[in-house]
VOGU-3710 file (C-alpha; in Angstrom, 3 decimals, decimal comma):
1> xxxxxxxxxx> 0,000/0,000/0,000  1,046/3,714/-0,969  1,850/5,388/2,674  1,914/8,606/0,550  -1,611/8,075/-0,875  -3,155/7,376/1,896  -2,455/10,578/3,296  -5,548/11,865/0,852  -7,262/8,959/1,394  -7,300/9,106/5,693
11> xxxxxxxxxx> -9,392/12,528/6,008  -12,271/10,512/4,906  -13,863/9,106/8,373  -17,295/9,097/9,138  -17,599/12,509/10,346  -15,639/14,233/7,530  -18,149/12,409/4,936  -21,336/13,338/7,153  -19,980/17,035/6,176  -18,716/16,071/2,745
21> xxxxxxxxxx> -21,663/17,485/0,887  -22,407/20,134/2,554  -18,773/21,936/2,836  -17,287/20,093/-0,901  -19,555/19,466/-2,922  -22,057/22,297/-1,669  -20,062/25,590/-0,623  -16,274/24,692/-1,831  -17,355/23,600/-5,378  -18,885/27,058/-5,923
31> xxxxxxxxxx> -17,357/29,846/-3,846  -13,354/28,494/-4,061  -13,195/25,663/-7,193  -16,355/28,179/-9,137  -17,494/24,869/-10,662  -21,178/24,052/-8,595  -21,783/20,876/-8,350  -25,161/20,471/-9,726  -25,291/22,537/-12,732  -21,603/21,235/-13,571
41> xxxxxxxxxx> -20,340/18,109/-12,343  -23,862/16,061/-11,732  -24,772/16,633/-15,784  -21,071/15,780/-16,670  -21,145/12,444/-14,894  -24,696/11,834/-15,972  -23,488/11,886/-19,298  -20,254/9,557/-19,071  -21,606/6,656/-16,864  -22,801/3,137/-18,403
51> xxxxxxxxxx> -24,289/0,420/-18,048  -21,311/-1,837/-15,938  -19,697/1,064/-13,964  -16,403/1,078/-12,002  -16,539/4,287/-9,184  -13,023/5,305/-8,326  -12,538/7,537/-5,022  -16,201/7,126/-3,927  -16,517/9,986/-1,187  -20,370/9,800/-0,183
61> xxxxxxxxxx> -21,148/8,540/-3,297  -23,814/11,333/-3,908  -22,630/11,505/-7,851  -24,113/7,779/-8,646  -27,322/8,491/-5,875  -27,894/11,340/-7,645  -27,617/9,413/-11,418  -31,048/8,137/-11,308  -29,466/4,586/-12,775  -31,264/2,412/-14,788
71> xxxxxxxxxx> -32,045/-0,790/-12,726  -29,781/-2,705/-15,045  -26,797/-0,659/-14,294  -24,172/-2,470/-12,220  -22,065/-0,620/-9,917  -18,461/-1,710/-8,605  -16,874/1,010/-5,632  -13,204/1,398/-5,388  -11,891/3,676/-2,968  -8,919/2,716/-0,221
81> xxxxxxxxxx> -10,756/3,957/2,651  -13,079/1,844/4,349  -15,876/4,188/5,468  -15,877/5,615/1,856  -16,750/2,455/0,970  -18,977/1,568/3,283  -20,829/5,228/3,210  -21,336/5,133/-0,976  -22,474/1,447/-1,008  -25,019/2,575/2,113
91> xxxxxxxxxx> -26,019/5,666/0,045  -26,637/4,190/-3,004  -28,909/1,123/-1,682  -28,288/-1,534/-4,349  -28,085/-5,243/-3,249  -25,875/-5,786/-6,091  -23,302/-2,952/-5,197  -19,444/-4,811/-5,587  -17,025/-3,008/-3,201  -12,811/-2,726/-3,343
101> xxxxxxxxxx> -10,591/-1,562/-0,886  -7,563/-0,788/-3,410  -4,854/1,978/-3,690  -4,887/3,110/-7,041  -1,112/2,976/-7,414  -1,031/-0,619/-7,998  -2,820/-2,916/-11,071  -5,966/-4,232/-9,841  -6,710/-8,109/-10,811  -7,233/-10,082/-13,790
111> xxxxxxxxxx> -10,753/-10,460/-13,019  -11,334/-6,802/-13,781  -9,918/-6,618/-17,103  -12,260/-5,484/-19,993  -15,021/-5,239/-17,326  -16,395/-1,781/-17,628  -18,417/0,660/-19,963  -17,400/3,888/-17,707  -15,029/4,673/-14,641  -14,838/7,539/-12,922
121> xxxxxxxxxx> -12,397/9,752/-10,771  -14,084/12,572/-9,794  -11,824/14,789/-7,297  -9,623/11,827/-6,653  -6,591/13,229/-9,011  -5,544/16,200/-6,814  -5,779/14,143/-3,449  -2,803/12,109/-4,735  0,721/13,118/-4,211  3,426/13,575/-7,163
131> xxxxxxxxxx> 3,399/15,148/-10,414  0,588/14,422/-12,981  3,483/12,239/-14,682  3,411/10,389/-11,376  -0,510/10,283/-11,556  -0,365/8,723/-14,797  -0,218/5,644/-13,445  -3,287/5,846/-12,302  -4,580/5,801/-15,854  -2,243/2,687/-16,531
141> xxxxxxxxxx> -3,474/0,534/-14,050  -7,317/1,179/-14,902  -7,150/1,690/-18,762  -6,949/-2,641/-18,729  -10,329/-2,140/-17,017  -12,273/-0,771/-19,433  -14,831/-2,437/-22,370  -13,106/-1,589/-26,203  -15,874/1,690/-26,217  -15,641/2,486/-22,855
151> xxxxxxxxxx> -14,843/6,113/-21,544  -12,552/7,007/-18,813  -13,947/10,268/-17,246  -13,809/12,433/-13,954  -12,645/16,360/-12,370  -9,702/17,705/-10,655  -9,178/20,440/-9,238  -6,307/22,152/-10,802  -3,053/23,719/-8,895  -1,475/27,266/-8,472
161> xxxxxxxxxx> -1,310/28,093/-12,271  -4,924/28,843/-12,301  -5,266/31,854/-10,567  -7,286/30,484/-7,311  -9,507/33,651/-5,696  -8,730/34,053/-1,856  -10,762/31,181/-0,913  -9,592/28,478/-2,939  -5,867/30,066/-1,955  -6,561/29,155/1,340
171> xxxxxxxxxx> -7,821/26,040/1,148  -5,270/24,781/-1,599  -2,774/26,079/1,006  -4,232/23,973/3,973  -4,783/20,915/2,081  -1,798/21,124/0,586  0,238/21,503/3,898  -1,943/18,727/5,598  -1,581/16,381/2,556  -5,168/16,354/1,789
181> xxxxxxxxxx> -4,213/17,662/-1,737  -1,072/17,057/-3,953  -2,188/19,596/-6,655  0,223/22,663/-5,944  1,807/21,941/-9,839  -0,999/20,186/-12,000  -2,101/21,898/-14,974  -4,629/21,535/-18,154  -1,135/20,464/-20,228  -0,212/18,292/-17,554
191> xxxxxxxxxx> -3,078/16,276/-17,604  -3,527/16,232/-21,294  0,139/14,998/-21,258  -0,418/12,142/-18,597  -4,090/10,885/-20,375  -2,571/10,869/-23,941  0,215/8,729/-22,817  -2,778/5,974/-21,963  -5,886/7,165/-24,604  -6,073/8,244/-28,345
201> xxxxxxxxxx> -9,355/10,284/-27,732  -8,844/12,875/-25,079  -11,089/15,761/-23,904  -10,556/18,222/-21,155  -12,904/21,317/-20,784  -12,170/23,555/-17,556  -14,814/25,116/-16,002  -13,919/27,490/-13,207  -10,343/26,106/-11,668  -11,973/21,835/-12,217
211> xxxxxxxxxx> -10,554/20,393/-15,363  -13,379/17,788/-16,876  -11,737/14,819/-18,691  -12,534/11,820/-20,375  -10,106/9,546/-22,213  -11,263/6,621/-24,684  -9,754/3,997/-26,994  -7,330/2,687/-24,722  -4,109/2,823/-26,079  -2,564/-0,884/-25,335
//
């Protein structure tokens, strides 16, 4: 297991995620990142996700509640913190809901290999220490994952080149510090840089300081 990643990974306990909502996805996502959640980021994920659908740094878990999924979708949760986990599968209320406690740093098993229409990594990116070169593995180790037509899609939050207002500053500067972020240097070219190395078809629009990304045709 990544020591370093779980540093991102550890702020998630079950009374951080009862205020996840409210202070990320509610008053952060609009007032520091300028990118709200539901006129942004729901409709971009509502877009992207299919039928067999791998969830990558679950949080709550509100993006996939908030889907309104087709009973036939099936949904797999991989996240290395426990109460993530255990709060997203909870949240989302499907008997069928498959569950992994896996850093994203290392391959995941044989049996997921061509498995999945969609994955997503929505605000999982700048939680992870390194360089988006570094991050690029992440890509590498889930790219195997995906169906021949399948999209790889998510949002990060993008570092100091970006021109954060006063309250993103300060939070990018206490996250940061505390290791809830490793975002200080990642950029738009960064990113295009790390999911070209892994897709042919790459797309990254930025709306406020969140780049939205999707990578497809898995480059083998």
């Amino acid at each position: 297991m990544n020591a370093s990643s779980e540093a991102g990974a550890a702020v998630y306990s079950p009374l951080t995620l009862k205020l996840y909502d409210t202070w990320v996805l509610g008053i952060s996502n609009r007032f520091a990142w300028q990118c709200p959640t539901r006129e942004v980021l729901q409709p971009f994920f509502d877009r992207q996700v299919g039928r067999h659908h791998l969830d990558v740094g679950v949080g709550t878990g509100y993006y996939l509640a908030n889907a309104n999924l087709p009973d036939t979708t099936q949904v797999t949760l991989l996240d290395l913190n426990t109460s993530s986990l255990q709060a997203a599968s909870q949240r989302l209320g499907r008997k069928d809901t498959q569950t992994l406690q896996h850093d994203v740093f290392l391959p995941l098993g044989a049996k997921q290999v061509g498995r999945y229409d969609s994955i997503s990594l929505f605000y999982l990116l700048h939680c992870l220490p390194g360089t988006m070169t570094d991050k690029a593995t992440v890509f590498a180790n889930l790219k195997p994952c995906l169906k021949p037509n399948g999209v790889l899609f998510g949002a990060t939050i993008l570092g100091d080149a970006v021109a954060h207002n006063g309250f993103g500053r300060k939070l990018m500067a206490i996250y940061n510090k505390k290791g809830i972020f490793g975002n200080r240097s990642d950029t738009v070219e960064g990113l295009r840089s790390a999911l070209a190395l892994h897709f042919a078809d790459v797309h990254i629009e930025v709306r406020g300081k969140v780049a939205l990304f999707s990578g497809r045709s898995p480059i083998q």
